[in-house]
N, C-alpha and C positions, 0 to 999 in steps of 0.2 A: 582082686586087684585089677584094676582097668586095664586097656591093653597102652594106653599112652601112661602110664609109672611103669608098667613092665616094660616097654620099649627105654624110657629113658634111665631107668638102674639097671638094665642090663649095658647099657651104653657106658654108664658111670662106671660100673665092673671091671667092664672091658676096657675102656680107656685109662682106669685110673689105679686099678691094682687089685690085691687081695685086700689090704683094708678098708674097700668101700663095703665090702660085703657086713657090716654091720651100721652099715647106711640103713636109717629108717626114712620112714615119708617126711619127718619134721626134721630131720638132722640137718641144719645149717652147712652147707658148704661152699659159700665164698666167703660170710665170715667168718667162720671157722678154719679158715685158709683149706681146706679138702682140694677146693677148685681156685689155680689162682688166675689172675687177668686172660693169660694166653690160657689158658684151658676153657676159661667162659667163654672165648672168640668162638675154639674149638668147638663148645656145646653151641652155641650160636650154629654155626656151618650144620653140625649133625640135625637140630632139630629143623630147621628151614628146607632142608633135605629131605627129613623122614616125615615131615607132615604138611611139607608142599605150601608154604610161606614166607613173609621176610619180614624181619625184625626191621623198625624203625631205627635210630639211633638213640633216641632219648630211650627205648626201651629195654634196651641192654643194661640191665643195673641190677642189683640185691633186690627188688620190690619185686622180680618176676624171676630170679633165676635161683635164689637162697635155699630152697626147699624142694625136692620133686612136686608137693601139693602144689608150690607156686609156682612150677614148671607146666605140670597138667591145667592149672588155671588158667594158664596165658595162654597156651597152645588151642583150650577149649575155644576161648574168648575168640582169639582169633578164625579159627575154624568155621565157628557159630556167626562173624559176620561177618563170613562170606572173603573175608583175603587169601585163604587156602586155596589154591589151586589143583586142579585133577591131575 
């Protein structure tokens, strides 16, 4: 497992209880209600933090935050051009 899905389920773990711990990498969690609005602000704050970036506003939604996969995707993305900060 990469270190940015273990950084981000161990986050979920920790943030969200004992029932994350049968979170897998595809398991839906804002549709799936797991995470609701204020919790994705939440994960919003943690990852901007932990990988030194900042979400836009249009991109706070289900298309980048639904999945860990899609969480690692966006974080890459971002990273790879260059909006991460040291």
């Amino acid at each position: 497992m990469s270190p940015i899905k273990t950084t981000i389920l161990d986050h979920i773990q920790e943030e969200y209880g004992s029932d994350t711990e049968k979170i897998t990498h595809e398991t839906p969690l804002l549709s799936s209600g797991i995470i609701d609005s204020i919790s994705a602000l939440e994960l919003v704050e943690f990852l901007e933090t932990a990988f030194k970036f900042e979400f836009q506003a249009h991109e706070v939604d289900q298309e980048n935050l639904d999945t860990v996969n899609l969480i690692e995707a966006f974080v890459l993305a971002k990273v790879e051009s260059g909006e991460a900060t040291a």
